[in-house]
Biopython code that builds the backbone (N, CA, C, O; Angstrom):
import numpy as np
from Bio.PDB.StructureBuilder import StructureBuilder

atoms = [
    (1, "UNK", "N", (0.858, -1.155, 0.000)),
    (1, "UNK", "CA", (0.000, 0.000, 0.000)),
    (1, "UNK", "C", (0.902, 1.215, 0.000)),
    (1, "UNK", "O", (1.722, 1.034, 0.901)),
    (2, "UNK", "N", (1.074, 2.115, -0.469)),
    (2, "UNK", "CA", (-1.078, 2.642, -1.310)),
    (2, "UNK", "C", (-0.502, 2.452, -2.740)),
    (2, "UNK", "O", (0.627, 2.556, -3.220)),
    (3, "UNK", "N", (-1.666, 2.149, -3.205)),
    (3, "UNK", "CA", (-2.075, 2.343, -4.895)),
    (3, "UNK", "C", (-2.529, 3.541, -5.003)),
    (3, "UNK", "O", (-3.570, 3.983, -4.518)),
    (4, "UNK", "N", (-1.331, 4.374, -5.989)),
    (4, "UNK", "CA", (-1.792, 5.956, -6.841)),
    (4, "UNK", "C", (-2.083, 5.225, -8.079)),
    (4, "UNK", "O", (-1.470, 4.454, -8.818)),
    (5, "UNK", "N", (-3.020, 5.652, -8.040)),
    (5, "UNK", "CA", (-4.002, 5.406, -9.748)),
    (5, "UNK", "C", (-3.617, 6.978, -10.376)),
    (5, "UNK", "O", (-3.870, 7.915, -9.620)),
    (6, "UNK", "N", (-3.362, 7.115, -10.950)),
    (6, "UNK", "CA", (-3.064, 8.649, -11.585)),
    (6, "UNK", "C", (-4.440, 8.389, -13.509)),
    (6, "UNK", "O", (-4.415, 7.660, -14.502)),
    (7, "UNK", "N", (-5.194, 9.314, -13.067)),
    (7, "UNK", "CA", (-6.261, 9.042, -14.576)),
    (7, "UNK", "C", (-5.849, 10.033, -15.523)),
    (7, "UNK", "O", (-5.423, 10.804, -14.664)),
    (8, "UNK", "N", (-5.662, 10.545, -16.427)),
    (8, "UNK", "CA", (-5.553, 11.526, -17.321)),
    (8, "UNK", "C", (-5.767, 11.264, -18.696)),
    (8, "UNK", "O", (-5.895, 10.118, -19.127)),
    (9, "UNK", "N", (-5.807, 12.210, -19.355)),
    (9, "UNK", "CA", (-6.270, 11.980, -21.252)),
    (9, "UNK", "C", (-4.802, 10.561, -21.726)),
    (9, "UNK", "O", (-3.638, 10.390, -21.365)),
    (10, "UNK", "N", (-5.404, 10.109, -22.329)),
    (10, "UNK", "CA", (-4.592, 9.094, -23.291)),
    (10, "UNK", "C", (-3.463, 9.981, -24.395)),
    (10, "UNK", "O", (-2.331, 9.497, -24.359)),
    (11, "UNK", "N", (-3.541, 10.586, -24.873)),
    (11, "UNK", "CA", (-2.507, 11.613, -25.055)),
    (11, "UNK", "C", (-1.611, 11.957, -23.900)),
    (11, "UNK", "O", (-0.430, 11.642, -24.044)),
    (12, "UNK", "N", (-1.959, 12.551, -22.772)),
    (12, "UNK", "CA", (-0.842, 12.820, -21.441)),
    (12, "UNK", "C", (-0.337, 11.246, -21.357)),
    (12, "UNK", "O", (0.808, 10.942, -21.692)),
    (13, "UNK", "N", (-0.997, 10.575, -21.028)),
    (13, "UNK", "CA", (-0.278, 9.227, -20.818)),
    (13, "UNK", "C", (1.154, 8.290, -21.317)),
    (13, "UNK", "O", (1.920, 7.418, -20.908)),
    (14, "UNK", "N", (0.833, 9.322, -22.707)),
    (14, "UNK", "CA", (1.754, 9.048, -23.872)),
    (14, "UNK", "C", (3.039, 9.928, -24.068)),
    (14, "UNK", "O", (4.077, 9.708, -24.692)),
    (15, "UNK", "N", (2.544, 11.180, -23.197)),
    (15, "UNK", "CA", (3.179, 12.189, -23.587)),
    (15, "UNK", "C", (5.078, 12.089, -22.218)),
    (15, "UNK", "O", (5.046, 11.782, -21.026)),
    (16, "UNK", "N", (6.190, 12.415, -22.925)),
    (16, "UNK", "CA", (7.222, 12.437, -21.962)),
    (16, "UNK", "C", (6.701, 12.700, -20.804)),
    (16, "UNK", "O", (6.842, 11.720, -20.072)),
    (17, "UNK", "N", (6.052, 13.735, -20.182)),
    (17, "UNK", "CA", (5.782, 14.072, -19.174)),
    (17, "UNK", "C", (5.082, 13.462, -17.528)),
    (17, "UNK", "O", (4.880, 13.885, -16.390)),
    (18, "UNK", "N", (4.876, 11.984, -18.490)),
    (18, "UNK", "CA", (4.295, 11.491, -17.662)),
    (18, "UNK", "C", (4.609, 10.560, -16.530)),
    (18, "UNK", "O", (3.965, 10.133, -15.571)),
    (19, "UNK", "N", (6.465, 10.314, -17.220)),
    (19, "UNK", "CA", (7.019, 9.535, -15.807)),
    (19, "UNK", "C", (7.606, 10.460, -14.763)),
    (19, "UNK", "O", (7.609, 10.109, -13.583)),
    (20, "UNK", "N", (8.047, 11.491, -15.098)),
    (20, "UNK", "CA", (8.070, 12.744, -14.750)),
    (20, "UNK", "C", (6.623, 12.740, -13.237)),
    (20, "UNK", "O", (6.702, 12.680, -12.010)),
    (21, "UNK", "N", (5.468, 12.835, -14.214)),
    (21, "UNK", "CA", (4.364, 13.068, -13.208)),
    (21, "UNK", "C", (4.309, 11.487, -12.014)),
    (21, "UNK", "O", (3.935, 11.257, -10.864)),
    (22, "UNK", "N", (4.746, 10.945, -12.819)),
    (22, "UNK", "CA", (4.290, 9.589, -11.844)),
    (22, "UNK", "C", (5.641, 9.106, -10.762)),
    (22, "UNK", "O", (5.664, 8.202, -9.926)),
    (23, "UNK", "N", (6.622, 10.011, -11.121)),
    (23, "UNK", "CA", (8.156, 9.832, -10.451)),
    (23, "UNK", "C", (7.539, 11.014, -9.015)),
    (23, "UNK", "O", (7.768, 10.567, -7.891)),
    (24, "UNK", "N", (6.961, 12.129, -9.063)),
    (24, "UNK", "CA", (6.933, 12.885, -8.693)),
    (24, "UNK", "C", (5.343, 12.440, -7.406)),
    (24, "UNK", "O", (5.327, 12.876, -6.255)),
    (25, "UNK", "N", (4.329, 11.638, -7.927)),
    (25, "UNK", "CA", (3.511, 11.140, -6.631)),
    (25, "UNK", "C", (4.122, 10.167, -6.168)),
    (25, "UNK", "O", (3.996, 10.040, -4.950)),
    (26, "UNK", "N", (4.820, 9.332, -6.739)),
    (26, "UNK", "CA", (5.852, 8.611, -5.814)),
    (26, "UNK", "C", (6.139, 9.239, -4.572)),
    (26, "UNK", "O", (5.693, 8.992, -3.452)),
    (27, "UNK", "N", (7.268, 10.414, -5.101)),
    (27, "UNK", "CA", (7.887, 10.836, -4.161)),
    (27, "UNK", "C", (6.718, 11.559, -3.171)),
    (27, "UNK", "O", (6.508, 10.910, -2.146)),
    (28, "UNK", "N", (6.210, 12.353, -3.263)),
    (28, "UNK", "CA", (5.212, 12.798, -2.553)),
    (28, "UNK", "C", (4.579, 11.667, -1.552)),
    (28, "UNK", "O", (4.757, 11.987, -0.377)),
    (29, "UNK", "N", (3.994, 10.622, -1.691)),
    (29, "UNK", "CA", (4.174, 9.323, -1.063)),
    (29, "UNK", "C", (5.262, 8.853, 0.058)),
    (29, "UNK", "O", (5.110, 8.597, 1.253)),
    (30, "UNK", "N", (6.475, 8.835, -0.819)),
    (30, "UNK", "CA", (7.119, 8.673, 0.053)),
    (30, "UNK", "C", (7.409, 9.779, 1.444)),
    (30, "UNK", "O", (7.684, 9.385, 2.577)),
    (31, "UNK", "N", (7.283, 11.082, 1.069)),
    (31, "UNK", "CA", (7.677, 11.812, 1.493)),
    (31, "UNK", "C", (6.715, 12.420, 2.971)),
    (31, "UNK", "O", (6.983, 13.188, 3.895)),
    (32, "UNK", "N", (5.474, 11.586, 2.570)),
    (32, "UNK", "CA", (4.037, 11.574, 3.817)),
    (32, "UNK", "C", (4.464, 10.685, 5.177)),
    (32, "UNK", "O", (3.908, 10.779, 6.272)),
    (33, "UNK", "N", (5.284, 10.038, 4.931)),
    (33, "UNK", "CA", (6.261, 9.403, 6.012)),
    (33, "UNK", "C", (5.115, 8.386, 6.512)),
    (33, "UNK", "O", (5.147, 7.940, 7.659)),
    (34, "UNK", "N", (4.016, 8.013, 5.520)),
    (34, "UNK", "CA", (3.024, 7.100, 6.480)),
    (34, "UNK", "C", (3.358, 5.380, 5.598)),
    (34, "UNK", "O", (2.942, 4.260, 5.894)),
    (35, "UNK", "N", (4.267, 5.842, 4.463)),
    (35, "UNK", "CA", (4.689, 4.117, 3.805)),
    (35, "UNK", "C", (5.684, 3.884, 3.436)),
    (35, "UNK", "O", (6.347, 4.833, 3.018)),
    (36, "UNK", "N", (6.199, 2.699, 3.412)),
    (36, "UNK", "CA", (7.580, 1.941, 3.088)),
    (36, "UNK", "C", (8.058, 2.206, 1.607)),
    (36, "UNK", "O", (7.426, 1.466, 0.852)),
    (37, "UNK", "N", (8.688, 2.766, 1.133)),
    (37, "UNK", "CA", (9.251, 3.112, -0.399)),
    (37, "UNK", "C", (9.073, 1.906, -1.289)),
    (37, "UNK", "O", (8.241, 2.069, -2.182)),
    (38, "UNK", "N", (9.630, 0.810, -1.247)),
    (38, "UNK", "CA", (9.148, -0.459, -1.839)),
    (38, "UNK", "C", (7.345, -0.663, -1.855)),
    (38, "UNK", "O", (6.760, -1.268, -2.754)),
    (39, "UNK", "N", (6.881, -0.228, -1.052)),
    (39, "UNK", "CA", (4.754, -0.843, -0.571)),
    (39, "UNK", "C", (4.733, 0.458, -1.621)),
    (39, "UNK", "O", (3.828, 1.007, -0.992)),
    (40, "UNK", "N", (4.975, 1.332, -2.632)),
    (40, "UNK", "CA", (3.906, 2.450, -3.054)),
    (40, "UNK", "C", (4.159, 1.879, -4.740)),
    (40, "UNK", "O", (5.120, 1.490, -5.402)),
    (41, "UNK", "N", (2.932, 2.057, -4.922)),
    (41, "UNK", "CA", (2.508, 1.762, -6.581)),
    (41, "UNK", "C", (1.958, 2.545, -6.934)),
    (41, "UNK", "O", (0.908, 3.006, -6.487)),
    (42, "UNK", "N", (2.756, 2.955, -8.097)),
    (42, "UNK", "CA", (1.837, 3.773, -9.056)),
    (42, "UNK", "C", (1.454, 3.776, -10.349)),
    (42, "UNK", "O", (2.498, 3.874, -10.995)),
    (43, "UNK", "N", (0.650, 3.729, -10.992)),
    (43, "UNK", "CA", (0.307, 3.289, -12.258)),
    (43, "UNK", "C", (-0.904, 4.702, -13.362)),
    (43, "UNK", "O", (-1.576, 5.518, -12.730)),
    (44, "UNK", "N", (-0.914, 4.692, -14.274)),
    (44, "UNK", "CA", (-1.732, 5.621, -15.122)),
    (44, "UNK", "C", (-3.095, 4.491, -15.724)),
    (44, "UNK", "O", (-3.035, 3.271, -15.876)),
    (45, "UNK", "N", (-3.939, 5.166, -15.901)),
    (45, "UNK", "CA", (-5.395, 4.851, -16.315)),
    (45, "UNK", "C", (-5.659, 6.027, -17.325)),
    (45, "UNK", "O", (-6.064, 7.099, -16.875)),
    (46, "UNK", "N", (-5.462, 5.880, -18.575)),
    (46, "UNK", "CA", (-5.483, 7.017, -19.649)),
    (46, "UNK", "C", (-6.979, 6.607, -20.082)),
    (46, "UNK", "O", (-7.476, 5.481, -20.102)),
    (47, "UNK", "N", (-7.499, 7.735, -20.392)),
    (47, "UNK", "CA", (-8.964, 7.834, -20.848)),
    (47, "UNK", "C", (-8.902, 8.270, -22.435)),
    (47, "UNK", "O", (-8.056, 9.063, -22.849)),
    (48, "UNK", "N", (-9.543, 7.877, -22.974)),
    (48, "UNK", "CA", (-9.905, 7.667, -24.292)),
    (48, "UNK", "C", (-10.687, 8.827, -24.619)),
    (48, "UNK", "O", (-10.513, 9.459, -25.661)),
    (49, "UNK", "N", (-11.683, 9.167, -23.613)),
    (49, "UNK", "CA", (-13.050, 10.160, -24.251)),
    (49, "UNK", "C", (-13.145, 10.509, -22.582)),
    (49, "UNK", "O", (-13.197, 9.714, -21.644)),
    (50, "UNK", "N", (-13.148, 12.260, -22.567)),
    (50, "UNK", "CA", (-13.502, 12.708, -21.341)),
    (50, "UNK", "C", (-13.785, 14.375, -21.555)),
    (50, "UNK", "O", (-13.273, 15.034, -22.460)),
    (51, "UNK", "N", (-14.470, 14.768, -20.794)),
    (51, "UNK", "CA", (-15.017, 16.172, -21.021)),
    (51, "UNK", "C", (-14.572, 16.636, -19.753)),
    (51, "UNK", "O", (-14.618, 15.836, -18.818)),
    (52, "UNK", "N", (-14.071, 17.998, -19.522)),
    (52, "UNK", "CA", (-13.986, 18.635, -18.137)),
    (52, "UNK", "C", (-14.941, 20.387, -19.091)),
    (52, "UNK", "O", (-14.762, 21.063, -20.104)),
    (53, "UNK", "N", (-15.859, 20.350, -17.965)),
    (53, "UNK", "CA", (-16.766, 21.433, -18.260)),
    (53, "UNK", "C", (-17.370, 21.319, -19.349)),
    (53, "UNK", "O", (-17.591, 22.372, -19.947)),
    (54, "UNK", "N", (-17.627, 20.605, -19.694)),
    (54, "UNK", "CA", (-18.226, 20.019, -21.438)),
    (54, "UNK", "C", (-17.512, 20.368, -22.510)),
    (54, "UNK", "O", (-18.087, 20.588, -23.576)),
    (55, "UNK", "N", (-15.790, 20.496, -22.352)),
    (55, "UNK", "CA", (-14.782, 20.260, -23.025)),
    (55, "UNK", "C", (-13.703, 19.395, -22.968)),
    (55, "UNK", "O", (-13.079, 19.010, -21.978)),
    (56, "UNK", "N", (-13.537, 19.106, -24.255)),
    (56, "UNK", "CA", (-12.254, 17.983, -24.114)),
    (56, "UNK", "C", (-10.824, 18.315, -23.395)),
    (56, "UNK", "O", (-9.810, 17.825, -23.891)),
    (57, "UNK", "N", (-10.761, 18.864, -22.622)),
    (57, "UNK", "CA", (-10.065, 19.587, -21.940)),
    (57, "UNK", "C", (-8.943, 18.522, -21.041)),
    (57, "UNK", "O", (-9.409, 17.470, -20.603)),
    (58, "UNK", "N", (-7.720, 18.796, -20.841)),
    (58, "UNK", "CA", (-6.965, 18.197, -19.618)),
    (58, "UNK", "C", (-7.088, 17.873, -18.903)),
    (58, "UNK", "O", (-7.286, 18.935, -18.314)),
    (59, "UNK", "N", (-7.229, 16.850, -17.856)),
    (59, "UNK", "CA", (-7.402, 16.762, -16.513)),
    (59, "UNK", "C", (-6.244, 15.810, -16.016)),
    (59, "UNK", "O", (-5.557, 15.253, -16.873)),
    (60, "UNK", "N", (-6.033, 15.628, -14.892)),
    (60, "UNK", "CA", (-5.462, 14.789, -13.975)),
    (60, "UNK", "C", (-5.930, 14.517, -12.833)),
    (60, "UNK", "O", (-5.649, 15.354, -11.975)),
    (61, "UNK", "N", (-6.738, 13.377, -12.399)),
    (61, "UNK", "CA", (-7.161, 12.791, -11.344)),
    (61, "UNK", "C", (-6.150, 11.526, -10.381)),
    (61, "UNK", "O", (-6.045, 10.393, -10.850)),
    (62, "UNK", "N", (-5.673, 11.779, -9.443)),
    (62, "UNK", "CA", (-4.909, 10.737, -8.608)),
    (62, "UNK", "C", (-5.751, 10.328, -7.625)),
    (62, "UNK", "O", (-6.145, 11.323, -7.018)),
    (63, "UNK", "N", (-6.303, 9.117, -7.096)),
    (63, "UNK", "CA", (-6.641, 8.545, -6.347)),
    (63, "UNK", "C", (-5.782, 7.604, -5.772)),
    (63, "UNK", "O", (-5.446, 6.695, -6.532)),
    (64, "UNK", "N", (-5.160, 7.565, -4.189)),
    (64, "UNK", "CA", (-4.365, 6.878, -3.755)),
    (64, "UNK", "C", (-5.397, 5.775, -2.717)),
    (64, "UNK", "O", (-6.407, 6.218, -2.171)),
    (65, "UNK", "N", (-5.181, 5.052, -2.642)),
    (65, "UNK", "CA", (-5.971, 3.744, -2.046)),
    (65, "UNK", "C", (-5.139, 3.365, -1.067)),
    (65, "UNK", "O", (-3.975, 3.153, -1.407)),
    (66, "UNK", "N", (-5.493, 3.191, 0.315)),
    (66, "UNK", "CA", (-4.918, 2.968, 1.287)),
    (66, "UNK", "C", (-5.316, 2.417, 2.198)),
    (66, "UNK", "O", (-6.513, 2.577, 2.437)),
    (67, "UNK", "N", (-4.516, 1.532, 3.109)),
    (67, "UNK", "CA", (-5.137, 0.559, 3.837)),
    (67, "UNK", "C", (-6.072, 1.338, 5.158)),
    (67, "UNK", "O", (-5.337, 1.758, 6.052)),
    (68, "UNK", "N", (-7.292, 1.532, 5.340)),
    (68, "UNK", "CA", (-7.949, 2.614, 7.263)),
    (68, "UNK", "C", (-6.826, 1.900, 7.933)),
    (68, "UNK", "O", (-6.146, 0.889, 8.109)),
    (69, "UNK", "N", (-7.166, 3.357, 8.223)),
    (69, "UNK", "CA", (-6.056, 3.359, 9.883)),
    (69, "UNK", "C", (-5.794, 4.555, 10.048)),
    (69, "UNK", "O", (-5.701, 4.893, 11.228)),
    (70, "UNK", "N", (-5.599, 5.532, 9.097)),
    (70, "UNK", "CA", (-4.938, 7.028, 8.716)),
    (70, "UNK", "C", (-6.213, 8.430, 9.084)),
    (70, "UNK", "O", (-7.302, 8.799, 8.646)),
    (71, "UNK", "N", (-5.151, 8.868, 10.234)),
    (71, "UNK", "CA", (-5.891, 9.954, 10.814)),
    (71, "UNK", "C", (-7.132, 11.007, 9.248)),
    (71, "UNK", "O", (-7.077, 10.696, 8.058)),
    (72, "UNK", "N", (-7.819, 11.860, 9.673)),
    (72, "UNK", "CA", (-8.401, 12.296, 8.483)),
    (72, "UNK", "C", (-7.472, 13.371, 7.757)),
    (72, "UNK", "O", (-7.406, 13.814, 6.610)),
    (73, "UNK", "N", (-6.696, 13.615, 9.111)),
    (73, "UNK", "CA", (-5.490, 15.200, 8.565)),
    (73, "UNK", "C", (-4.747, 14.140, 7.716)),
    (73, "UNK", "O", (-4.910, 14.363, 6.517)),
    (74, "UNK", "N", (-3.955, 13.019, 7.981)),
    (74, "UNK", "CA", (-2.995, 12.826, 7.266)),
    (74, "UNK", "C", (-3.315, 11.900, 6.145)),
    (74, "UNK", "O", (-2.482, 11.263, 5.501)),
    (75, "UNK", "N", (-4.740, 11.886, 5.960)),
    (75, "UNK", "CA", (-5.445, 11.606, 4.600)),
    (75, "UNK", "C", (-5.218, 12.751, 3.608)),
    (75, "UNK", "O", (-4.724, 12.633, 2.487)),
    (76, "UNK", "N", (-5.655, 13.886, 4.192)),
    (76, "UNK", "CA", (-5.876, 15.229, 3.770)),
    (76, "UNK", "C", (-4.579, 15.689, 3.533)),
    (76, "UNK", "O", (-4.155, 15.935, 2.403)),
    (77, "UNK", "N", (-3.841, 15.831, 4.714)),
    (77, "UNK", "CA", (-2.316, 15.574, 3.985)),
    (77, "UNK", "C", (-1.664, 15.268, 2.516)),
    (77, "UNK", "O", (-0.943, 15.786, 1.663)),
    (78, "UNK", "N", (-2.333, 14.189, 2.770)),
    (78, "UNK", "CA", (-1.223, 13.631, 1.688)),
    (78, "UNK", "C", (-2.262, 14.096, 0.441)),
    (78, "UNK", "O", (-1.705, 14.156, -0.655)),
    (79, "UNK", "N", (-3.539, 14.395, 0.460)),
    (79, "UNK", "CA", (-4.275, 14.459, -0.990)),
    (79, "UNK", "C", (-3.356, 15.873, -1.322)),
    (79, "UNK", "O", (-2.889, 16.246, -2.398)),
    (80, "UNK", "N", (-3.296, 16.432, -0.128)),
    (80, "UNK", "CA", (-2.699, 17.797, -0.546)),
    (80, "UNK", "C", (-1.566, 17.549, -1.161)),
    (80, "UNK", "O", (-1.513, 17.965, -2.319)),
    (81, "UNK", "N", (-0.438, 16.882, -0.661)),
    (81, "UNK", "CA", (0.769, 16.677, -1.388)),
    (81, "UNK", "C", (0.865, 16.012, -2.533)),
    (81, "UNK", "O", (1.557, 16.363, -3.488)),
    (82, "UNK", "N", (-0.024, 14.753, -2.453)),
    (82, "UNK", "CA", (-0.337, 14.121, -4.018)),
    (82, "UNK", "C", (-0.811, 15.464, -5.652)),
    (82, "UNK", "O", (-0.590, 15.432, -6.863)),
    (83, "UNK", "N", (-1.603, 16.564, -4.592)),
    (83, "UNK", "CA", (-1.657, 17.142, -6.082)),
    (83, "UNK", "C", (-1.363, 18.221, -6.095)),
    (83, "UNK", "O", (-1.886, 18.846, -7.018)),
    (84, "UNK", "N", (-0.390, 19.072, -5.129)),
    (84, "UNK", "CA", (1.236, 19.770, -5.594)),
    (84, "UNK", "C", (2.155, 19.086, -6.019)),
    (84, "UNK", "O", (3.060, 19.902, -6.199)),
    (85, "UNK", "N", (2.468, 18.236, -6.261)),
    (85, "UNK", "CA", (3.559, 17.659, -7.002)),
    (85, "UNK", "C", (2.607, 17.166, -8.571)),
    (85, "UNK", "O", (3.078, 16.997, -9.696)),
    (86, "UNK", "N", (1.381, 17.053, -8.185)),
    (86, "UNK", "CA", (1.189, 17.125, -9.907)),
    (86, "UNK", "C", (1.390, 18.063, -10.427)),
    (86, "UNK", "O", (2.099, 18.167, -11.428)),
    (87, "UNK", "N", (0.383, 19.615, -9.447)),
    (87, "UNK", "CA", (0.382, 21.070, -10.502)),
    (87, "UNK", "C", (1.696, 21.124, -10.825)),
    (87, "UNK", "O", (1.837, 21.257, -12.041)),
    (88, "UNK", "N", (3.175, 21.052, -9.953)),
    (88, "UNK", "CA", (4.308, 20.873, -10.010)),
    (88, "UNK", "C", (5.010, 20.601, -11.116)),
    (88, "UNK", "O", (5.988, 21.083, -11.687)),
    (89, "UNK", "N", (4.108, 19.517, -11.314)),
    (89, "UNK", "CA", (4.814, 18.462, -13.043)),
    (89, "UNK", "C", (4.123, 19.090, -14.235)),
    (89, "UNK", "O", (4.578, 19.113, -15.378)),
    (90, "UNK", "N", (3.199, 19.497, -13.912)),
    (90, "UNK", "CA", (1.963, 19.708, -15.242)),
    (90, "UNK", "C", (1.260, 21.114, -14.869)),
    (90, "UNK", "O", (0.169, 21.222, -14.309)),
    (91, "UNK", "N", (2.089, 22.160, -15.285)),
    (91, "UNK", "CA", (1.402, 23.646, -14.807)),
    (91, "UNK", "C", (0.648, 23.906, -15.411)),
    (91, "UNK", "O", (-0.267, 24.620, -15.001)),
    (92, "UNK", "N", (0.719, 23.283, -17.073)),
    (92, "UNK", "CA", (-0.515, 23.902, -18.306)),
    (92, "UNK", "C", (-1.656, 23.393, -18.183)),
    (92, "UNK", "O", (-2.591, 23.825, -18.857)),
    (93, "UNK", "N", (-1.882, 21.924, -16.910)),
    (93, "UNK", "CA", (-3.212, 21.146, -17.221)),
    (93, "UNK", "C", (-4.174, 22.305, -15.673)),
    (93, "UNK", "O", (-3.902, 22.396, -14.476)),
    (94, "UNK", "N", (-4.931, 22.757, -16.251)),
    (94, "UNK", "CA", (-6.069, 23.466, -15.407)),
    (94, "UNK", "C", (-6.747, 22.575, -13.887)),
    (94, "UNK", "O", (-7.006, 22.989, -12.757)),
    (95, "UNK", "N", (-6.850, 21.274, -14.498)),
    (95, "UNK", "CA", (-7.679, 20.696, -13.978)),
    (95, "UNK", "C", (-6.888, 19.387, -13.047)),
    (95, "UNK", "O", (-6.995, 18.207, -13.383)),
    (96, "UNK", "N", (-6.372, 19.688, -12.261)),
    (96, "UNK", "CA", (-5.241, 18.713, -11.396)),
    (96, "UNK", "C", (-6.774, 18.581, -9.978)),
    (96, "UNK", "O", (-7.538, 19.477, -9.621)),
    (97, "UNK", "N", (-6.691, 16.829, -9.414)),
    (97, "UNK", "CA", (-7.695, 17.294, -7.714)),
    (97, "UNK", "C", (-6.982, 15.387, -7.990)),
    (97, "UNK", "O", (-6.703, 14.667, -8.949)),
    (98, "UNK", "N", (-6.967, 15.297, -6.434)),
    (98, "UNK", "CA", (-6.579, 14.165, -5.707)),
    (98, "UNK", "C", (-7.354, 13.477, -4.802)),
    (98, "UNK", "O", (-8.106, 14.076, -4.033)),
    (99, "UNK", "N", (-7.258, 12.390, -4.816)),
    (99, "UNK", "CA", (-7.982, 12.043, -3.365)),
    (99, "UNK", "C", (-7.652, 10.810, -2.494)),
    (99, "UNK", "O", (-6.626, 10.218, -2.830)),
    (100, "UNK", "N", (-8.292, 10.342, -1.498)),
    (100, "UNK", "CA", (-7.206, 9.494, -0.926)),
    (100, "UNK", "C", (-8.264, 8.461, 0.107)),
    (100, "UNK", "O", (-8.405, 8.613, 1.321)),
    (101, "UNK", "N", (-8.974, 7.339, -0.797)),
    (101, "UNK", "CA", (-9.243, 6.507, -0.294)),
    (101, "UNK", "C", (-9.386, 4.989, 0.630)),
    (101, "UNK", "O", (-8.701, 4.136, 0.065)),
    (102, "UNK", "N", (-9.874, 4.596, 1.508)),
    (102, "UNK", "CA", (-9.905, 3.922, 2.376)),
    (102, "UNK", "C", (-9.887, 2.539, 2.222)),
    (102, "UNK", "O", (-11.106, 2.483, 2.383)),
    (103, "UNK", "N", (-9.550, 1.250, 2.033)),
    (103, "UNK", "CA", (-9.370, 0.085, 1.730)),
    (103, "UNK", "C", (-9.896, -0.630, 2.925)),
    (103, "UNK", "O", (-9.366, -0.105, 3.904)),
    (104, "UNK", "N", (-10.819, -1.737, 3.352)),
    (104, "UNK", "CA", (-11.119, -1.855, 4.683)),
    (104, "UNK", "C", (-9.883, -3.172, 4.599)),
    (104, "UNK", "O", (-9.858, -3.867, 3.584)),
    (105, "UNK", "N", (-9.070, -3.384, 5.533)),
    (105, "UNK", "CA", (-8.315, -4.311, 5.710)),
    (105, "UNK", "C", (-8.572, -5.687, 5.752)),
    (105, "UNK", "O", (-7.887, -6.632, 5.362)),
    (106, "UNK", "N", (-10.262, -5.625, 6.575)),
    (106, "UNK", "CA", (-10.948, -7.277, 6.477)),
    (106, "UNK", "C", (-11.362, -7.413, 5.262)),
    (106, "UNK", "O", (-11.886, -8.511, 5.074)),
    (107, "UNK", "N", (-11.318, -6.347, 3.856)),
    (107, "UNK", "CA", (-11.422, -6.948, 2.659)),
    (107, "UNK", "C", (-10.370, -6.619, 1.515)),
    (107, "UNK", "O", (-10.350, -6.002, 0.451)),
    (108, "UNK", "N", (-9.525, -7.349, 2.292)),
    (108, "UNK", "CA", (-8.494, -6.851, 1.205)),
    (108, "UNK", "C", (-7.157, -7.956, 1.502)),
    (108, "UNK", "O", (-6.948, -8.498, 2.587)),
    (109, "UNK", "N", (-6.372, -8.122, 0.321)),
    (109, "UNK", "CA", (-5.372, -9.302, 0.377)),
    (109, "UNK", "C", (-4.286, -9.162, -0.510)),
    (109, "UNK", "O", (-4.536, -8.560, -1.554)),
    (110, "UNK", "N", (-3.280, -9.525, -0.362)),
    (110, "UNK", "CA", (-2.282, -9.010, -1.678)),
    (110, "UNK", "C", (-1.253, -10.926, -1.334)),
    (110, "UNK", "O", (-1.238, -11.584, -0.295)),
    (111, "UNK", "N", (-0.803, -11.126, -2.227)),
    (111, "UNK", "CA", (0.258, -12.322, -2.462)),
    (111, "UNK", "C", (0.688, -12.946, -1.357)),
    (111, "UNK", "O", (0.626, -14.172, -1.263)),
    (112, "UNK", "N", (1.191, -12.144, -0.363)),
    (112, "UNK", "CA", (2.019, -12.570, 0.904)),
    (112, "UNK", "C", (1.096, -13.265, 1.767)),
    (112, "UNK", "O", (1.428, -14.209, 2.484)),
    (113, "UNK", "N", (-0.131, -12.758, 1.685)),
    (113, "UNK", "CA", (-1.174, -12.561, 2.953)),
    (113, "UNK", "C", (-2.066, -14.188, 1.717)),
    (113, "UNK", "O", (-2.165, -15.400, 1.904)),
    (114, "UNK", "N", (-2.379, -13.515, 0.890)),
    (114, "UNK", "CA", (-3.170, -15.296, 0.199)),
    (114, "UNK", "C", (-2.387, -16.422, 0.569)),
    (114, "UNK", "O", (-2.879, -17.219, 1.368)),
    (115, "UNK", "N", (-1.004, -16.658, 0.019)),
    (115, "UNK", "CA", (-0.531, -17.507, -0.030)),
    (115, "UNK", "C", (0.283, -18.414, 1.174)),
    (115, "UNK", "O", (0.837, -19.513, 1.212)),
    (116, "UNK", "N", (-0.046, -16.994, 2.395)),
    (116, "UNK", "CA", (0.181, -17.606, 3.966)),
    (116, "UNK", "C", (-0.869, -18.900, 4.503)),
    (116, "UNK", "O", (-0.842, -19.790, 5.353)),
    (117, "UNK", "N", (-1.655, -18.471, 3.598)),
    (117, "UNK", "CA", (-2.964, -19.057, 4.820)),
    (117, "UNK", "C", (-3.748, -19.488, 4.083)),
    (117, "UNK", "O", (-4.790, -19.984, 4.512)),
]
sb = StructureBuilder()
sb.init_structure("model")
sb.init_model(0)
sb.init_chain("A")
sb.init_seg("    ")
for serial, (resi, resn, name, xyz) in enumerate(atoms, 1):
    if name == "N":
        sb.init_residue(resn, " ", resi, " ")
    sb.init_atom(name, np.array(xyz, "f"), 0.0, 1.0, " ", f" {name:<3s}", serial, name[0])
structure = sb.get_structure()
């Protein structure tokens, strides 16, 4: 944990800029001091067809997924830091917002934890 989903146009996805953007919620991640540098994933979800204001317009959406447990400030925290280091990477896209969701632990499992038990 956590999974940054980073969403943006299929063009940005493509575009140099984007390991750049995805090097940069890394670090922001790391830098929230709440996870292990190895536990953070991040990956892009490029959209094909999307409107911001009923234009085809830029956006960047990060959703980080995280295991409850995390006070609401240092949820809020980190949404904050997750999307200064985007405006950071990407000053021309208008439309940068983050957010930072809750994973309940009794439903959730990754490799280590299946294959224990």
């Amino acid at each position: 944990m956590p999974h940054c989903v980073i969403e943006c146009p299929a063009e940005l996805a493509q575009a140099p800029q984007i390991m750049p953007l995805m090097q940069a919620v890394h670090q922001a991640a790391v830098a929230s001091g709440l996870f292990e540098t190895p536990d953070i994933k991040v990956r892009v979800l490029p959209s094909a067809h999307y409107l911001v204001g009923g234009q085809p317009d830029a956006f960047v959406h990060v959703t980080t997924h995280i295991l409850a447990g995390r006070s609401e400030q240092q949820k809020k925290q980190l949404a904050d830091a997750v999307a200064r280091a985007a405006c950071a990477q990407l000053p021309q896209v208008a439309m940068i917002t983050s957010e930072v969701r809750d994973i309940q632990r009794e439903a959730y499992s990754n490799r280590r934890q299946a294959m224990a038990g």
